[in-house]
Biopython code that builds the backbone (N, CA, C, O; Angstrom):
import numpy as np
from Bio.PDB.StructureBuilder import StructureBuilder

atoms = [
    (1, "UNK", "N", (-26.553, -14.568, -63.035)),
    (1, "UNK", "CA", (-25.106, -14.422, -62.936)),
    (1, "UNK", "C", (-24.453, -15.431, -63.881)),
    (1, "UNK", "O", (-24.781, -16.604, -63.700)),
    (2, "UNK", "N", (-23.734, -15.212, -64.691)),
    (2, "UNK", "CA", (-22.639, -15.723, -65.490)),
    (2, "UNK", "C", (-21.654, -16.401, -65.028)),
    (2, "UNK", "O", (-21.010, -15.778, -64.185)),
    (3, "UNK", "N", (-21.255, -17.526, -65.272)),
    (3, "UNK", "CA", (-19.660, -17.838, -65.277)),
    (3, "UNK", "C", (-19.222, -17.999, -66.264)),
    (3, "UNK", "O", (-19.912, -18.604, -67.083)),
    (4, "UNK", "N", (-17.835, -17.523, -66.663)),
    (4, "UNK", "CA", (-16.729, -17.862, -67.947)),
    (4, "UNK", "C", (-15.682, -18.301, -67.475)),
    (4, "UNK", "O", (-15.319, -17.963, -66.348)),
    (5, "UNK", "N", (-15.204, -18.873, -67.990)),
    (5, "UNK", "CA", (-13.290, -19.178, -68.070)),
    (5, "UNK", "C", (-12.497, -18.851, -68.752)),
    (5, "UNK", "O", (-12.772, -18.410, -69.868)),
    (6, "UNK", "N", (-11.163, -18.968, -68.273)),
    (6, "UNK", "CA", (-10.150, -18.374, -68.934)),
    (6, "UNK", "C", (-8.859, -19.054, -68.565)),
    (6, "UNK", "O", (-8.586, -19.336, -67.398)),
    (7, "UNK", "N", (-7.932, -19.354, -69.768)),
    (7, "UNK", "CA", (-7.232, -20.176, -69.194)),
    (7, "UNK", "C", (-5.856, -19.496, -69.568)),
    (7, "UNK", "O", (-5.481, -19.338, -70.730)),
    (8, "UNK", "N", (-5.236, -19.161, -68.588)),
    (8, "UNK", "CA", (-3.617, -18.663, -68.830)),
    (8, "UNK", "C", (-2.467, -19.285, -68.000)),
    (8, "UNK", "O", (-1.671, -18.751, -67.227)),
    (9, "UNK", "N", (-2.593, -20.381, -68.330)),
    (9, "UNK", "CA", (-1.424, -21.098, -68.144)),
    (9, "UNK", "C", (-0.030, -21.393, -69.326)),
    (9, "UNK", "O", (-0.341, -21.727, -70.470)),
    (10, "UNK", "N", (0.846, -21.307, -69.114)),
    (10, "UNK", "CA", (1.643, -20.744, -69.360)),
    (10, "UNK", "C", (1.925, -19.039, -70.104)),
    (10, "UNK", "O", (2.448, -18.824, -71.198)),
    (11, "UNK", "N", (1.403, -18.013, -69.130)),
    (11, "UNK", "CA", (1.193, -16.992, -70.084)),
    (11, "UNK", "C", (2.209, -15.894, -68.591)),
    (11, "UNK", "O", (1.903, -15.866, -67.399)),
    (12, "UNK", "N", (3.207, -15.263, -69.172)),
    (12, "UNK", "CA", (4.179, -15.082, -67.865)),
    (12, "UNK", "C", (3.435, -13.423, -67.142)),
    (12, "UNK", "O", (2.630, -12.752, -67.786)),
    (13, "UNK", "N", (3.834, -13.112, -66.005)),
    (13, "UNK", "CA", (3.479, -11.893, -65.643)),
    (13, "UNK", "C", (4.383, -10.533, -66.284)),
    (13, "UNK", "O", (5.562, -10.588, -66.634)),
    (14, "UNK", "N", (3.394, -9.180, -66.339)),
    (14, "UNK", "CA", (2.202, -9.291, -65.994)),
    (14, "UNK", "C", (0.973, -9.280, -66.975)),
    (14, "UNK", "O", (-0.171, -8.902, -66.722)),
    (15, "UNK", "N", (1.636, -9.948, -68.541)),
    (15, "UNK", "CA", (0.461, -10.369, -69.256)),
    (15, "UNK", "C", (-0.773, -10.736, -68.868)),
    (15, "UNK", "O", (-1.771, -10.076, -69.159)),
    (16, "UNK", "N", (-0.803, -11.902, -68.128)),
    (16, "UNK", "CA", (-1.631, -12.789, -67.202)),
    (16, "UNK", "C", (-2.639, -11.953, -66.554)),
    (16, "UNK", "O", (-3.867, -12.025, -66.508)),
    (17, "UNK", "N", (-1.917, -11.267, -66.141)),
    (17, "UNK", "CA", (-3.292, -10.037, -65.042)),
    (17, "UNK", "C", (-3.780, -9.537, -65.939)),
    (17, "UNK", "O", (-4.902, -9.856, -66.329)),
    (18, "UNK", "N", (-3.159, -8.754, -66.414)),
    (18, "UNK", "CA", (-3.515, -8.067, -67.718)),
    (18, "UNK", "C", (-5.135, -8.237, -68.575)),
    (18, "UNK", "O", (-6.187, -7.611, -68.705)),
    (19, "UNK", "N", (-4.381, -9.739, -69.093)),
    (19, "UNK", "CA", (-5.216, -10.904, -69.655)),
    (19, "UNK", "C", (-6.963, -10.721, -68.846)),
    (19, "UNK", "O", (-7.948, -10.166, -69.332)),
    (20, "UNK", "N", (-6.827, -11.407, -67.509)),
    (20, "UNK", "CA", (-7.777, -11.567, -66.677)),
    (20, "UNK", "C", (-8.845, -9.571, -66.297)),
    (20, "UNK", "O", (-10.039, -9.317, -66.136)),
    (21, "UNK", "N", (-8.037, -8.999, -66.305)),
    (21, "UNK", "CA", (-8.565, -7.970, -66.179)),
    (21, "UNK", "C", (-9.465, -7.465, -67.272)),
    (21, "UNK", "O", (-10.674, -7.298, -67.115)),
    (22, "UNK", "N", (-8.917, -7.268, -68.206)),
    (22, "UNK", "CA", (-9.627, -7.023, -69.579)),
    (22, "UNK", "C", (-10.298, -7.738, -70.003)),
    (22, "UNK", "O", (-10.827, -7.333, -71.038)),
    (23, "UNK", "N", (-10.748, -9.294, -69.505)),
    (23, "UNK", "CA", (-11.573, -10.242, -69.867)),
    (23, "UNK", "C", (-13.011, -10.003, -68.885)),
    (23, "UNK", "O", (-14.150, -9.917, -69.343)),
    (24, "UNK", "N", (-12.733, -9.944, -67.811)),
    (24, "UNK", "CA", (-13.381, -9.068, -66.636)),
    (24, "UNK", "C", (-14.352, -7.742, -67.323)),
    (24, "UNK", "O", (-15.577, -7.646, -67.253)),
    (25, "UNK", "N", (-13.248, -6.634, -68.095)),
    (25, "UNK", "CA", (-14.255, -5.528, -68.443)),
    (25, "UNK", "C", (-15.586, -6.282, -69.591)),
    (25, "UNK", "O", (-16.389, -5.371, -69.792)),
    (26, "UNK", "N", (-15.845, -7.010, -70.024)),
    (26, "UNK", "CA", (-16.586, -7.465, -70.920)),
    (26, "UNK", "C", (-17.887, -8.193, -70.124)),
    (26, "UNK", "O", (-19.042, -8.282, -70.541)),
    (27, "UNK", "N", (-17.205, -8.799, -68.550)),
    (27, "UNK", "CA", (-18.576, -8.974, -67.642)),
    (27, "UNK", "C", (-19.373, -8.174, -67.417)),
    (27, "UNK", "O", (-19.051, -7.012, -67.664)),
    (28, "UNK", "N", (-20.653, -8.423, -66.895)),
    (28, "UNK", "CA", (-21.485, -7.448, -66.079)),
    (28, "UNK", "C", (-21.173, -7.590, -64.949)),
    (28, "UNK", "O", (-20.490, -8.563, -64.630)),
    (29, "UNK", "N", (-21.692, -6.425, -63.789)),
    (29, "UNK", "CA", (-21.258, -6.608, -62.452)),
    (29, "UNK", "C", (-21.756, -8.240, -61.922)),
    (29, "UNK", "O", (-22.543, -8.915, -62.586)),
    (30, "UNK", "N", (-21.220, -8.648, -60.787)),
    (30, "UNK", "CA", (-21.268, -9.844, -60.362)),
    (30, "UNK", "C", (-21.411, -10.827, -61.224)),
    (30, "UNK", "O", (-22.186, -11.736, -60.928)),
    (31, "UNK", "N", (-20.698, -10.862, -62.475)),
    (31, "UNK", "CA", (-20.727, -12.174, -63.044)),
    (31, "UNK", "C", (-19.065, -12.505, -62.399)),
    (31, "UNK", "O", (-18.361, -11.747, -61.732)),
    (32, "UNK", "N", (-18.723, -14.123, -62.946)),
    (32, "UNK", "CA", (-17.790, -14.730, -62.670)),
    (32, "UNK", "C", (-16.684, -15.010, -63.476)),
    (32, "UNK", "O", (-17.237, -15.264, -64.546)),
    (33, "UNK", "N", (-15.871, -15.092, -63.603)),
    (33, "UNK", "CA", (-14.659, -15.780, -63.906)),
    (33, "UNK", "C", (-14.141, -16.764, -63.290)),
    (33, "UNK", "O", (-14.073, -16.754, -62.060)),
    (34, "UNK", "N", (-13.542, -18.105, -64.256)),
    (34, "UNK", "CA", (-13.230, -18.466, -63.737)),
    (34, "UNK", "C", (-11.516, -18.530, -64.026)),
    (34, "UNK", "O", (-11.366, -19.341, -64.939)),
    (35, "UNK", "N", (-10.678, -18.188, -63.755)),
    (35, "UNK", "CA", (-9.223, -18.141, -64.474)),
    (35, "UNK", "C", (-8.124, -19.064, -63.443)),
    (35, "UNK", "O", (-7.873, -18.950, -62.243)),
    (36, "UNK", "N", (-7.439, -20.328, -64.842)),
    (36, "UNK", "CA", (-6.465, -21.134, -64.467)),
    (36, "UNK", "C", (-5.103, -20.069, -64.610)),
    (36, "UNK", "O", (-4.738, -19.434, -65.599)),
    (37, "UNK", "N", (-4.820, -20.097, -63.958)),
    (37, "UNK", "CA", (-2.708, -19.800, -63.843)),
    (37, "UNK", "C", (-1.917, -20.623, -63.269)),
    (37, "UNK", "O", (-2.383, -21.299, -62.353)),
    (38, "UNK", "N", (-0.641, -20.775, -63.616)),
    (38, "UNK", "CA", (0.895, -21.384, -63.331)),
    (38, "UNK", "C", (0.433, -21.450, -61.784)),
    (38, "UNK", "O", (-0.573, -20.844, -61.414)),
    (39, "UNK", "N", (1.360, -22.355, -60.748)),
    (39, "UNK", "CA", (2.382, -22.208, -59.599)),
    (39, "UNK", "C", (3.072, -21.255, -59.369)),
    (39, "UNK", "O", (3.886, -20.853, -60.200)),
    (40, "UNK", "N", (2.965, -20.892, -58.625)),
    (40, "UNK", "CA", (3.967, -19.982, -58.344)),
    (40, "UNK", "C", (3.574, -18.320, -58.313)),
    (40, "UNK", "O", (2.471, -17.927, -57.932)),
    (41, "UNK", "N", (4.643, -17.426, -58.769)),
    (41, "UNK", "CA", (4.363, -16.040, -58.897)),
    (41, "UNK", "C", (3.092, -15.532, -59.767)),
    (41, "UNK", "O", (2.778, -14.356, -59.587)),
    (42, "UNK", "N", (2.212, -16.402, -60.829)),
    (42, "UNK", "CA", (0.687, -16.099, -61.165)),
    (42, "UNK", "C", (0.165, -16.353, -60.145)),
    (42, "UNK", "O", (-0.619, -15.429, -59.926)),
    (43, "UNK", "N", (0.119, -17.099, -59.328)),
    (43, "UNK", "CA", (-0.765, -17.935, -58.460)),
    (43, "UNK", "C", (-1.156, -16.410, -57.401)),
    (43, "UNK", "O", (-2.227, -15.929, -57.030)),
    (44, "UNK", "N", (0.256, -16.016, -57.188)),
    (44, "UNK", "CA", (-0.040, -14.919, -55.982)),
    (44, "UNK", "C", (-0.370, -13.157, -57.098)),
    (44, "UNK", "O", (-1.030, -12.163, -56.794)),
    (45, "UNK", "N", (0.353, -13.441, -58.239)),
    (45, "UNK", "CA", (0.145, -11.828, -58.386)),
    (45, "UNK", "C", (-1.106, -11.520, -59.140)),
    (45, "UNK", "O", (-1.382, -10.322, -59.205)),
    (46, "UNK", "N", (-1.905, -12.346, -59.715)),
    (46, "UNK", "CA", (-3.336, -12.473, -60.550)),
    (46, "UNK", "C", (-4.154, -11.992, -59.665)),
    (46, "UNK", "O", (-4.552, -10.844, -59.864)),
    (47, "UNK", "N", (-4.645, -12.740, -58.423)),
    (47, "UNK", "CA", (-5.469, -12.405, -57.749)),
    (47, "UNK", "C", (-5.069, -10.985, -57.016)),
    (47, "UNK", "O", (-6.029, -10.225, -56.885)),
    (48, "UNK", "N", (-3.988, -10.573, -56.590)),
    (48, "UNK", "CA", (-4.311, -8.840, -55.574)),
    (48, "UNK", "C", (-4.055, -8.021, -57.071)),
    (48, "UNK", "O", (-3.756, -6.829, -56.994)),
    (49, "UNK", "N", (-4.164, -8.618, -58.350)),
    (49, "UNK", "CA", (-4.179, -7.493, -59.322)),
    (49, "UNK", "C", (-5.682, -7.259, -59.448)),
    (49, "UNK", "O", (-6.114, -6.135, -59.705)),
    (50, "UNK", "N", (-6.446, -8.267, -59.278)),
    (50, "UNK", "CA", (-7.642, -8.652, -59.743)),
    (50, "UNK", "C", (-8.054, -7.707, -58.698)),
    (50, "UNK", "O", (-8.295, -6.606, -59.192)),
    (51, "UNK", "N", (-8.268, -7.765, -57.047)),
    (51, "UNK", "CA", (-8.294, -6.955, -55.968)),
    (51, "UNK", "C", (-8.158, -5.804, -55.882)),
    (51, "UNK", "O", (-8.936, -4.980, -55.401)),
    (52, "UNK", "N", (-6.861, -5.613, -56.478)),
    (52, "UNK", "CA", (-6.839, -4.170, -56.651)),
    (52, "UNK", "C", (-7.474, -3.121, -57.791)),
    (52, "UNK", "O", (-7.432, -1.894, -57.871)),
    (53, "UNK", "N", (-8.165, -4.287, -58.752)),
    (53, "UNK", "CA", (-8.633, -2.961, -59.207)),
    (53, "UNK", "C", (-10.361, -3.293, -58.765)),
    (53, "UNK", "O", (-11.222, -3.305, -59.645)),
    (54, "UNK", "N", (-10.625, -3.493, -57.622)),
    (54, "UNK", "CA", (-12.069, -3.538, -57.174)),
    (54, "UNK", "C", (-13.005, -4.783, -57.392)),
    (54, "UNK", "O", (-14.186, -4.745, -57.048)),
    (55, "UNK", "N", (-12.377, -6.000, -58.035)),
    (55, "UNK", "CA", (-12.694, -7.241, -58.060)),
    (55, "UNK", "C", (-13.254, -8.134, -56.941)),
    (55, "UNK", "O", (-12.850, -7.136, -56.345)),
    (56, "UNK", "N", (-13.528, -8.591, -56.464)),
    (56, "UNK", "CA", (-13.700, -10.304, -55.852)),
    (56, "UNK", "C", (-12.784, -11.291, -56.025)),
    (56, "UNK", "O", (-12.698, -11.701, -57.182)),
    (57, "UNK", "N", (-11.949, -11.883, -55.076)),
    (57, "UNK", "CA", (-11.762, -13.095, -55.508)),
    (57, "UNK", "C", (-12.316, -13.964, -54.622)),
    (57, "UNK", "O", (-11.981, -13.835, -53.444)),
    (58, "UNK", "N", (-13.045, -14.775, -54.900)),
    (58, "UNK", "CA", (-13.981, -15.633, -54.157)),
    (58, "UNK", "C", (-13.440, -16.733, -54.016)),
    (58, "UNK", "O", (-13.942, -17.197, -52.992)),
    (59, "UNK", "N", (-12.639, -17.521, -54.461)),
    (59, "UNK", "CA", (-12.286, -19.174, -54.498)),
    (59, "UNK", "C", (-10.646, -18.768, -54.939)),
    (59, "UNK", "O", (-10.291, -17.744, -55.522)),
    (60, "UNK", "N", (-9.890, -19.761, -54.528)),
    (60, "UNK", "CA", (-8.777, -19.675, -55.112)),
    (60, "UNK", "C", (-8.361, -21.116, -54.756)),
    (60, "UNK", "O", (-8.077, -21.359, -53.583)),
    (61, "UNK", "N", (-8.310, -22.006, -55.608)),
    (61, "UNK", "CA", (-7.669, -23.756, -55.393)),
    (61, "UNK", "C", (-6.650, -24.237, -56.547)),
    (61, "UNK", "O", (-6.780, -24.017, -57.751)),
    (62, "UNK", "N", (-5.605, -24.942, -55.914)),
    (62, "UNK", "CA", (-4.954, -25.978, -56.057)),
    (62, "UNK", "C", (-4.963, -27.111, -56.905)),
    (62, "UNK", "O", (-5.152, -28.147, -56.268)),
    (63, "UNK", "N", (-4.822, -27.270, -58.131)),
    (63, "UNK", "CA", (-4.675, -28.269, -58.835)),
    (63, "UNK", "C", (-3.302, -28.356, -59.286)),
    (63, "UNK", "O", (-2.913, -27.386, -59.936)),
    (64, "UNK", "N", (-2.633, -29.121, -59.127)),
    (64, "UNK", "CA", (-1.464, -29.973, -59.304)),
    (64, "UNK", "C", (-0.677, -28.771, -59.194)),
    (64, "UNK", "O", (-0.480, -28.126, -58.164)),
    (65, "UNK", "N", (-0.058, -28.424, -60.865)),
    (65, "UNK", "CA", (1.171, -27.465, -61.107)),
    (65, "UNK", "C", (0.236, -26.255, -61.116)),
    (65, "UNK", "O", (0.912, -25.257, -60.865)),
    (66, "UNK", "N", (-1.034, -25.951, -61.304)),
    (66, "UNK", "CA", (-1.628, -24.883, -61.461)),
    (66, "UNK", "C", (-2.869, -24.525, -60.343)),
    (66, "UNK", "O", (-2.958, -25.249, -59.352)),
    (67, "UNK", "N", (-3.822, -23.397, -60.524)),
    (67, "UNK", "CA", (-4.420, -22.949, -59.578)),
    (67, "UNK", "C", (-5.996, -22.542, -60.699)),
    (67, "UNK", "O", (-6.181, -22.442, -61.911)),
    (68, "UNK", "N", (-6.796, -22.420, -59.544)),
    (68, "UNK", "CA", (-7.710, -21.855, -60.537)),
    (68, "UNK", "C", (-8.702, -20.773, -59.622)),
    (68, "UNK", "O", (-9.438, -21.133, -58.703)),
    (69, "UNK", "N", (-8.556, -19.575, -60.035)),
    (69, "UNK", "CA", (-8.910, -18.510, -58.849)),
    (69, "UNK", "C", (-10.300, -18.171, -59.853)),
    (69, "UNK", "O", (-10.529, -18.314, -61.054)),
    (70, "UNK", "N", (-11.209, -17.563, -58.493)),
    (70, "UNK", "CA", (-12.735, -17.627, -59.341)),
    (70, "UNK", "C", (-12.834, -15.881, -58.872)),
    (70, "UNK", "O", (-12.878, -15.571, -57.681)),
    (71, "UNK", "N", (-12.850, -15.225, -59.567)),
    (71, "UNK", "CA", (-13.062, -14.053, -59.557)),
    (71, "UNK", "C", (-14.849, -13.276, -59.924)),
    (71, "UNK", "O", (-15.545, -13.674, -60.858)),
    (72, "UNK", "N", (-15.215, -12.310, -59.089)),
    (72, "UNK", "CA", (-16.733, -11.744, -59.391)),
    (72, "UNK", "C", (-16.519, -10.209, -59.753)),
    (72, "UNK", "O", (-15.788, -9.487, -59.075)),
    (73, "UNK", "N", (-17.101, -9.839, -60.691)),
    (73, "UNK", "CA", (-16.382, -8.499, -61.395)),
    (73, "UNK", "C", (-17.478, -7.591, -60.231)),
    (73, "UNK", "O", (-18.635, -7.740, -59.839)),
    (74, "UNK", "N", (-16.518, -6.746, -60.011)),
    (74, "UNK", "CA", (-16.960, -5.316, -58.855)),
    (74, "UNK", "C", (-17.901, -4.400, -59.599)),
    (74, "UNK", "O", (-18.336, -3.386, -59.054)),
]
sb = StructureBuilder()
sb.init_structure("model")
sb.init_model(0)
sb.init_chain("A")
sb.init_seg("    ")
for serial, (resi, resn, name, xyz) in enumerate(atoms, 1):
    if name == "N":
        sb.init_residue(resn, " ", resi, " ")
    sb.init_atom(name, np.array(xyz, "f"), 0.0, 1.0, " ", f" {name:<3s}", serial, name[0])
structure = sb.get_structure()
């Protein structure tokens, strides 16, 4: 299993999902991501975009102004 990162902080919605999704199609199943976003409205709309299209989100934490949600491709 793989992990990558990805960092979209300051990148506004819904680029951001966008971003994370299409970085996602390039995984194999159950590899990882790991993707930083903003406070706030990334924090919540990244991950049920990620969800909704059949993703994992496994971790989702708290660093200062930003977050860093760990996603496993479906």
């Amino acid at each position: 299993m793989a992990r990558e990162q990805l960092d979209l902080r300051g990148v506004p919605c819904p680029a951001n999902s966008a971003r994370a999704l299409m970085r996602l199609e390039t995984l194999a199943p159950g590899d990882e991501l790991e993707i930083t976003v903003d406070d706030g409205e990334p924090a919540l709309n990244v991950p049920a975009s990620l969800e909704g299209e059949g993703h994992a989100v496994t971790r989702k934490i708290r660093a200062g102004a930003c977050w860093t949600i760990t996603a496993r491709k479906g």
